[in-house]
C-alpha positions as CSV (number, residue, x, y, z in Angstrom):
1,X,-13.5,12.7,27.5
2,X,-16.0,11.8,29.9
3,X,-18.5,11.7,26.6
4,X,-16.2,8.9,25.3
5,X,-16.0,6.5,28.1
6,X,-19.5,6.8,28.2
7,X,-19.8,5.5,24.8
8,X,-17.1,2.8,24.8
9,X,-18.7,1.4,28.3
10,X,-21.7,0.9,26.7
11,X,-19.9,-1.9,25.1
12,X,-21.4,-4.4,27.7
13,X,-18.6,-6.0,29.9
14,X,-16.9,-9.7,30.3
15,X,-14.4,-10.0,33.1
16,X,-13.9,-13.6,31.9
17,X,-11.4,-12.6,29.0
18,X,-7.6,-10.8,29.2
19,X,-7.9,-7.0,29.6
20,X,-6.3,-7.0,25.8
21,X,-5.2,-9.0,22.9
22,X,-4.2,-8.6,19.5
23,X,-7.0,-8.4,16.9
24,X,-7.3,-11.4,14.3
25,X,-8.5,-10.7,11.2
26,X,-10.5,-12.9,9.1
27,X,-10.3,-12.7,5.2
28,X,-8.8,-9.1,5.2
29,X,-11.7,-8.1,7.5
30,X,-11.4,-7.1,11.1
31,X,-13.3,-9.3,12.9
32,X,-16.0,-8.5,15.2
33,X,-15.2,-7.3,19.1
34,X,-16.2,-9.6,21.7
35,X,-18.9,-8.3,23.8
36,X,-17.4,-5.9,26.0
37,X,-14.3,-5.1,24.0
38,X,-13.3,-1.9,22.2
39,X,-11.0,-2.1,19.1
40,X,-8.0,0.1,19.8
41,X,-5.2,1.5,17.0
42,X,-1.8,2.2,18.3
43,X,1.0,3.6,16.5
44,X,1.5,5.4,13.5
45,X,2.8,4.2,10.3
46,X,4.3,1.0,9.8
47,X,4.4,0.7,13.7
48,X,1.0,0.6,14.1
49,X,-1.2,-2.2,16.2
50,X,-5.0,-3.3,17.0
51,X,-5.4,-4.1,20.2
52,X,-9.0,-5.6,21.8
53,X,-9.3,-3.9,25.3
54,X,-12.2,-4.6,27.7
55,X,-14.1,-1.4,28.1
56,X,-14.1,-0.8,31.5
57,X,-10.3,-0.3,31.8
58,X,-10.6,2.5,29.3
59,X,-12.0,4.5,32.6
60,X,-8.4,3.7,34.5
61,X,-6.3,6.4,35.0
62,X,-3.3,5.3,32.9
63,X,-5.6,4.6,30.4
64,X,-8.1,7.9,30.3
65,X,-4.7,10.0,30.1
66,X,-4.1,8.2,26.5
67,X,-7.9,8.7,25.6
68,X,-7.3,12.3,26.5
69,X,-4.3,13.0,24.2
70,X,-6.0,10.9,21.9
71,X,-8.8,13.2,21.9
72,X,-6.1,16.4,21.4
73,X,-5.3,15.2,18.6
74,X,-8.0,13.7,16.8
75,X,-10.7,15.5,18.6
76,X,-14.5,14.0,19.9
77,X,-15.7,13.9,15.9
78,X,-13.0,11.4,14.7
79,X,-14.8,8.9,12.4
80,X,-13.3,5.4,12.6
81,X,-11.6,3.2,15.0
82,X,-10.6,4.3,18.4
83,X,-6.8,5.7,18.2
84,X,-4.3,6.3,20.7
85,X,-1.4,8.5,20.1
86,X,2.2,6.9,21.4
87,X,3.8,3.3,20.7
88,X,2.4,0.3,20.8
89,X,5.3,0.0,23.7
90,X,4.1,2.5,25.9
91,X,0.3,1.2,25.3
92,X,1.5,-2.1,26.2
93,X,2.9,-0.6,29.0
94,X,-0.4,1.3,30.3
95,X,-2.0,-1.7,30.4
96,X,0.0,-3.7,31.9
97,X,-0.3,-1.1,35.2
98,X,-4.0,-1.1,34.7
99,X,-3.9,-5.3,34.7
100,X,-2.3,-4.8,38.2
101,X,-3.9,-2.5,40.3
102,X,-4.8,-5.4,42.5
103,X,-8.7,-6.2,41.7
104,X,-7.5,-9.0,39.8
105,X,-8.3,-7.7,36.1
């Protein structure tokens, strides 16, 4: 796990933006991460989300717990997009307690 944080902090970082948003897509296409953002797919099935998460809270506990089912299931060679196992509910949920652990992200 500590393998993938690595990676997805290399992302850069910008404390200026929300800590996640809904992706937009442009003509069918994902669109492009801001700096310092890491695409993220929620959910399963018809269910499923794409959320734009700032990198560094991908290291918060809440957060790294999800990465590590995440890696259970899909394991460390999974080609794609970044996805988390459970509801777009609980995600929303995860970082909402990362938002507040006071340092104002």
């Amino acid at each position: 796990m500590r393998q993938l944080i690595r990676r997805l902090s290399r992302v850069g970082d910008d404390t200026s933006s929300a800590p996640s948003s809904p992706a937009k897509r442009r003509g069918g296409k994902a669109a492009v991460p801001p700096q310092g953002h890491v695409p993220v797919h929620v959910g399963d099935g018809s269910d499923a989300e794409r959320f734009l998460v700032r990198a560094e809270l991908l290291g918060r506990p809440a957060l790294a717990e999800l990465l590590g089912r995440a890696a259970q299931e899909y394991g460390y060679d999974h080609q794609g997009p970044l996805r988390i196992p459970c509801s777009p509910a609980a995600f929303r949920a995860a970082l909402a307690s990362v938002a507040g652990d006071g340092d104002g992200c």
